[in-house]
C-alpha positions in Angstrom: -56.0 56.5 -1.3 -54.9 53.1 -0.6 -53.8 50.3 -3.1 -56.7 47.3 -2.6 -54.5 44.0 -1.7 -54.7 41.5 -4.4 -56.8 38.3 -3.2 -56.0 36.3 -5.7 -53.0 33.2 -5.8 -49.8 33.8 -4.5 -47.5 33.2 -7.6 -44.8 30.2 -6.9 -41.5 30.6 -8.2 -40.4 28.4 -11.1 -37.5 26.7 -11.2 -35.5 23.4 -10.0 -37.6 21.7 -7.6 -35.8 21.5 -4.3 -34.4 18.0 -3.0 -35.0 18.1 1.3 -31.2 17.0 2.8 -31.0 13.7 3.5 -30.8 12.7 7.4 -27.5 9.9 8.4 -29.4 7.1 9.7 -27.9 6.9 12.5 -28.9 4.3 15.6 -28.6 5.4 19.2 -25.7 2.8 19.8 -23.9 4.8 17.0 -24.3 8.3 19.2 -21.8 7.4 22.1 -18.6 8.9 23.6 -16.7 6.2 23.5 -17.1 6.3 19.2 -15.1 9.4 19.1 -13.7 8.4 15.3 -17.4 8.8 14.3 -18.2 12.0 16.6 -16.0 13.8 14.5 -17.9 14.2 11.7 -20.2 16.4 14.0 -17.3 18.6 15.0 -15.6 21.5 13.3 -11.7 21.8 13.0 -11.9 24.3 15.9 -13.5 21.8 18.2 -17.1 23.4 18.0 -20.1 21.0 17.8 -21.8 22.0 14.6 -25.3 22.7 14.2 -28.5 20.7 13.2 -28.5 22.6 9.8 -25.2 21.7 8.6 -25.0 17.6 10.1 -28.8 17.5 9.0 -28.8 15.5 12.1 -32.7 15.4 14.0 -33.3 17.5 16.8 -33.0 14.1 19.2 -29.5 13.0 17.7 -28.6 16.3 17.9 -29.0 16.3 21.4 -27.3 12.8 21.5 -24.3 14.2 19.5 -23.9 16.8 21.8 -23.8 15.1 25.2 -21.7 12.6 23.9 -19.0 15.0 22.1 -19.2 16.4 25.7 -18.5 13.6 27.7 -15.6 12.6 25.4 -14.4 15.8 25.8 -14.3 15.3 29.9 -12.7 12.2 29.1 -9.8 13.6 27.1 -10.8 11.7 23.6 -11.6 15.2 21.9 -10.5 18.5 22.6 -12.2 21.4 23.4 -12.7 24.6 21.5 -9.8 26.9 21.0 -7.5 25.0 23.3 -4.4 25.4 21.9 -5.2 29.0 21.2 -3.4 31.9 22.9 -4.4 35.0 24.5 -6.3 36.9 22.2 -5.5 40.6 22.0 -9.0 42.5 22.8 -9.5 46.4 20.8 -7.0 49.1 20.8 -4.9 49.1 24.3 -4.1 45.5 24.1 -4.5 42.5 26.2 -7.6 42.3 29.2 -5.9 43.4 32.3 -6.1 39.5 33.7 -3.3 39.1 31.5 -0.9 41.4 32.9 -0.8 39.5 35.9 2.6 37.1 35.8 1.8 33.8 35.2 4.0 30.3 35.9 6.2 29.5 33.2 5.3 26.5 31.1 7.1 23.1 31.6 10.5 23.1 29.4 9.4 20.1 27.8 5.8 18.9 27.3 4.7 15.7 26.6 1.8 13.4 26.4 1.7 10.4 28.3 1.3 6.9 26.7 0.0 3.6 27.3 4.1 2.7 27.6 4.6 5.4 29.6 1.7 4.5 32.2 2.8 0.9 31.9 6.3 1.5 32.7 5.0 4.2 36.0 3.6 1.0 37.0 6.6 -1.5 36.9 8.3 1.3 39.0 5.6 1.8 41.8 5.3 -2.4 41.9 9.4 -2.7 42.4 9.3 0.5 45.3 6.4 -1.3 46.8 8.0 -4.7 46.9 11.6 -3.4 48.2 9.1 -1.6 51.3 8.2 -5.0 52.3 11.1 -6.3 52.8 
């Protein structure tokens, strides 16, 4: 025969009270892509945007957070996940058969451009341009 179901109280646990995580009061104007300094905080080491649970960020400024880490991303202020990551060897036989195919070799020497660098392309372009006209 069956066990009746108890009806009475449910029984709550004792112990420390728990303290509900504290939201970052954060305005709209904060959440944009041009503010990457600040959209860091909502993004791991890896590049992944982390999740509502661990920024304690509302659903809405979650969203915000997102599109913006997104856009700066497009624009080149952040990177994206695993970029500078190699190929990853998949199970037992090796590498995906996509990587078998020969690829082009990498530039011998790869840098980033600068602000001097763009500055100075410019002076160049300006002087080729002027010696055209005459």
């Amino acid at each position: 025969m069956a066990k009746p179901r108890a009806r009475g109280r449910i029984k709550k646990k004792l112990g420390a009270p728990t303290q509900r995580k504290r939201r970052p009061q954060m305005s709209p104007e904060d959440i944009d892509w041009k503010n990457f300094p600040s959209l860091r905080r909502f993004v791991s080491e890896r590049g992944k945007i982390r999740s509502r649970r661990i920024t304690g960020l509302s659903r809405r400024q979650q969203n915000l957070v997102a599109k913006a880490v997104k856009r700066a991303r497009q624009m080149g202020l952040l990177a994206y996940p695993d970029q500078d990551r190699g190929m990853r060897v998949t199970g037992p036989s090796g590498p995906p058969p996509s990587a078998s195919r020969p690829t082009e070799a990498p530039p011998a020497e790869a840098t980033e451009t600068t602000a001097v660098d763009v500055a100075e392309f410019v002076d160049v372009v300006e002087t080729v341009e002027e010696q055209a006209e005459v």
